[in-house]
PATOR-202167 format. One record per residue (C-alpha): residue number from 0; residue in three letters; x, z, y negated. Coordinates in steps of 0.001 Angstrom, whole numbers, plus 524288, in hexadecimal, padded with zeros to 5 digits. Last residue first. Layout:
BEGIN
> seq;type;xx;zz;yy
> NUM;ALA;X;Z;Y
...
END
This chain:
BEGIN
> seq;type;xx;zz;yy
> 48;UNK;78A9A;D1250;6618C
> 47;UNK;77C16;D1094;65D9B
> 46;UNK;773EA;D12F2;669AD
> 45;UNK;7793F;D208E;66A0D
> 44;UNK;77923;D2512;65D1E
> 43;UNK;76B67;D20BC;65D98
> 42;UNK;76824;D29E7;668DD
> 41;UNK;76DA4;D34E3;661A0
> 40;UNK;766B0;D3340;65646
> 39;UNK;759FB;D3340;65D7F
> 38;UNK;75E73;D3F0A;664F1
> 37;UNK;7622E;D460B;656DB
> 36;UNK;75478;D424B;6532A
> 35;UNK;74BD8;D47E0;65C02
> 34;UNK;7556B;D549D;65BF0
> 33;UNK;751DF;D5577;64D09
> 32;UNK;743FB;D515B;65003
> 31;UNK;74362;D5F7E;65B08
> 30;UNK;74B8C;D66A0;650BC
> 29;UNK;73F9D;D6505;6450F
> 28;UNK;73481;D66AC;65034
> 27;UNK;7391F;D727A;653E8
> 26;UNK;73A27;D7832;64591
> 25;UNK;72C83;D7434;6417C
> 24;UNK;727AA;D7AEB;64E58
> 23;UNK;72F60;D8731;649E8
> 22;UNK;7285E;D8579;63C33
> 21;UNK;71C5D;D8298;63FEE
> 20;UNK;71C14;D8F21;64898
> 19;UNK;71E24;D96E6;63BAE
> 18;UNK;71434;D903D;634AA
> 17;UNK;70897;D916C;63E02
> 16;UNK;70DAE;D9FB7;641D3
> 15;UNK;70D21;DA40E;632C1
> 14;UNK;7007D;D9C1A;6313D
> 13;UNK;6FA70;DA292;63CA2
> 12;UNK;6FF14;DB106;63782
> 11;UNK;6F77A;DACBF;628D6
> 10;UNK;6EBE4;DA9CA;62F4D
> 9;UNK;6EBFB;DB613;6394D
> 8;UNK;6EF04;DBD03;62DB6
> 7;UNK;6E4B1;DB921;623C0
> 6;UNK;6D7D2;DB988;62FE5
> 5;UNK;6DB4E;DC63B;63003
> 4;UNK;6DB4D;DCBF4;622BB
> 3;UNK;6CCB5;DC376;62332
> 2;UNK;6C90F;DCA88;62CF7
> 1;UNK;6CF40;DD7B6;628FF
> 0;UNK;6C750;DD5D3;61ADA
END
């Protein structure tokens, strides 16, 4: 019964860790193509005036 008592939390504390690190990296990557795309936008502001 332990073993198997065991076996549930370390699963379930991986998950939690799995999911809460994809949500920082989810984050990052969301602000990293937002300042992708304001530097593309500001290049073309400057070729077209």
């Amino acid at each position: 019964m332990f073993r198997i008592l065991f076996i549930l939390l370390v699963s379930l504390s991986l998950t939690a860790a799995a999911a809460l690190s994809g949500c920082h990296t989810m984050s990052g990557a969301g602000q990293d193509i937002e300042q992708g795309g304001k530097a593309i936008s500001d290049k073309a502001d400057e070729h077209t005036d």
